[in-house]
LUMZA-261993 format. One record per residue (C-alpha): residue in one letter; x, y, z. Coordinates in steps of 0.5 Angstrom, whole numbers. Each point is the difference from the previous one (the first is absolute). Last residue first. Layout:
<r residuo="A" c1="X" c2="Y" c3="Z"/>
...
***
This chain:
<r residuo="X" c1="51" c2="14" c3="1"/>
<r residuo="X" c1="2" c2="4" c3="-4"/>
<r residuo="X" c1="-3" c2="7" c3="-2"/>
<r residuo="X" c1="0" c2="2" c3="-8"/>
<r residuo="X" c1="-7" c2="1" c3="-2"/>
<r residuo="X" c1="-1" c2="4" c3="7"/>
<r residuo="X" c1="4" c2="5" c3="-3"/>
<r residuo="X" c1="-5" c2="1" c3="-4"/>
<r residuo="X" c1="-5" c2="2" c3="4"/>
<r residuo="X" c1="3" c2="5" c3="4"/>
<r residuo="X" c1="4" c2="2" c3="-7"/>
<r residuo="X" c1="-8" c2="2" c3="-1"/>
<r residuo="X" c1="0" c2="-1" c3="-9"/>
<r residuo="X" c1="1" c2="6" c3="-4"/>
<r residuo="X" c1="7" c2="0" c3="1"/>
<r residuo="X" c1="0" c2="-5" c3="-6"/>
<r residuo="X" c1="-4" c2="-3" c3="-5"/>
<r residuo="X" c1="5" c2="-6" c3="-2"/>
<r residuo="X" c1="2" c2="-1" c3="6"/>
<r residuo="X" c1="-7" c2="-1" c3="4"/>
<r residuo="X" c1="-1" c2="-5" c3="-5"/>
<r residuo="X" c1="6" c2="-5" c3="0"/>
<r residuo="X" c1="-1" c2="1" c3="8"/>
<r residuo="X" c1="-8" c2="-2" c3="-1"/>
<r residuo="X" c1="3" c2="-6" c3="-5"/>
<r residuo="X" c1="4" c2="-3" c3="5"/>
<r residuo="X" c1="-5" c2="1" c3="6"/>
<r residuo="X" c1="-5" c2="-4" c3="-4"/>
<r residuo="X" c1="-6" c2="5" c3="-4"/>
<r residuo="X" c1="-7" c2="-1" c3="2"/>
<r residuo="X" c1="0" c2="7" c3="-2"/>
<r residuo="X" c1="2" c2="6" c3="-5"/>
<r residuo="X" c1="-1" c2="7" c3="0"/>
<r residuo="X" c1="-7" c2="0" c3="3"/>
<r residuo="X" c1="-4" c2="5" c3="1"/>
<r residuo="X" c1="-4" c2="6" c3="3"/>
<r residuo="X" c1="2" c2="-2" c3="7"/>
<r residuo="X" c1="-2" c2="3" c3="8"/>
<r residuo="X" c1="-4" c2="-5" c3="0"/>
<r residuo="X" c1="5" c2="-6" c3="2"/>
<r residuo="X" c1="4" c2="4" c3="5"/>
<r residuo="X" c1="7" c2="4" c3="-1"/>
<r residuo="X" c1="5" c2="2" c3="4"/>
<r residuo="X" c1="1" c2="-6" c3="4"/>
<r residuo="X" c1="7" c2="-2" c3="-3"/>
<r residuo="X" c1="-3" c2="-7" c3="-3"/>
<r residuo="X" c1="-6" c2="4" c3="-2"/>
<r residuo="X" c1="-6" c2="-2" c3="3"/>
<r residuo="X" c1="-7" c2="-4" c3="0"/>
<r residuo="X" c1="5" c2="-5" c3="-2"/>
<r residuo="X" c1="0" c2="-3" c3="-7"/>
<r residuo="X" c1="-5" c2="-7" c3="-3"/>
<r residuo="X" c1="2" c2="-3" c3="-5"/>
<r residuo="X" c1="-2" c2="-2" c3="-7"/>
<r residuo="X" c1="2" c2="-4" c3="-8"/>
<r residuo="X" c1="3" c2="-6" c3="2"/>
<r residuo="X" c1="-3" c2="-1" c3="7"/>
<r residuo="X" c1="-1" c2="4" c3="7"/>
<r residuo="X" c1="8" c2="3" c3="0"/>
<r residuo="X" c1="1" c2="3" c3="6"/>
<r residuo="X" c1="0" c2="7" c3="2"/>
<r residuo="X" c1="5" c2="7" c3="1"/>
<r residuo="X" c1="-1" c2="6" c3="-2"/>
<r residuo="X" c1="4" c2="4" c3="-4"/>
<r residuo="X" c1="0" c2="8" c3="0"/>
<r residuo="X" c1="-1" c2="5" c3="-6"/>
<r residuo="X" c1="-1" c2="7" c3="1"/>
<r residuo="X" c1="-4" c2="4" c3="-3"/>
<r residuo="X" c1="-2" c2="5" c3="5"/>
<r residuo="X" c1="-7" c2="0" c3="0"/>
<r residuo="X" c1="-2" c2="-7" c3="-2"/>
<r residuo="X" c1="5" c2="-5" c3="2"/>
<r residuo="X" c1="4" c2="-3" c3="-6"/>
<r residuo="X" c1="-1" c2="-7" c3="2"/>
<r residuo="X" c1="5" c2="-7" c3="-1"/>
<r residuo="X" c1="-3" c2="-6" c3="1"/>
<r residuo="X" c1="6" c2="-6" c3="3"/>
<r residuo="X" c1="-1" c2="-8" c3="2"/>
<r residuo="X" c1="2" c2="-5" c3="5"/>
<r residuo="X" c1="0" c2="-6" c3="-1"/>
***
């Protein structure tokens, strides 16, 4: 299943999703990059949330706003 971390990069503060896959009930792995491309792994200071399904990482993004890439949000709301 797949899984959602959110990151706040170090320099700017921006925030963008990566995408992974849930690993058990408590862990999961995320790409090495951000689902727009704009971000890597080491370029994070912290996570604002993580292991989240992509319901909930929507619900999230919502509530924290403008702050969150609009890149990756949008891709919370793709249909296949």
């Amino acid at each position: 299943m797949k899984a959602y971390t959110l990151k706040k990069k170090k320099d700017t503060g921006e925030l963008h999703l990566f995408e992974g896959e849930k690993l058990d009930a408590t862990r999961c792995s995320s790409n090495d990059i951000s689902i727009c491309g704009k971000m890597k792994k080491p370029e994070s200071i912290e996570n604002v949330f993580q292991c989240l399904d992509d319901a909930s990482a929507r619900k999230k993004c919502a509530e924290i706003g403008r702050k969150v890439c609009g890149i990756c949000v949008s891709h919370l709301y793709t249909t296949y």
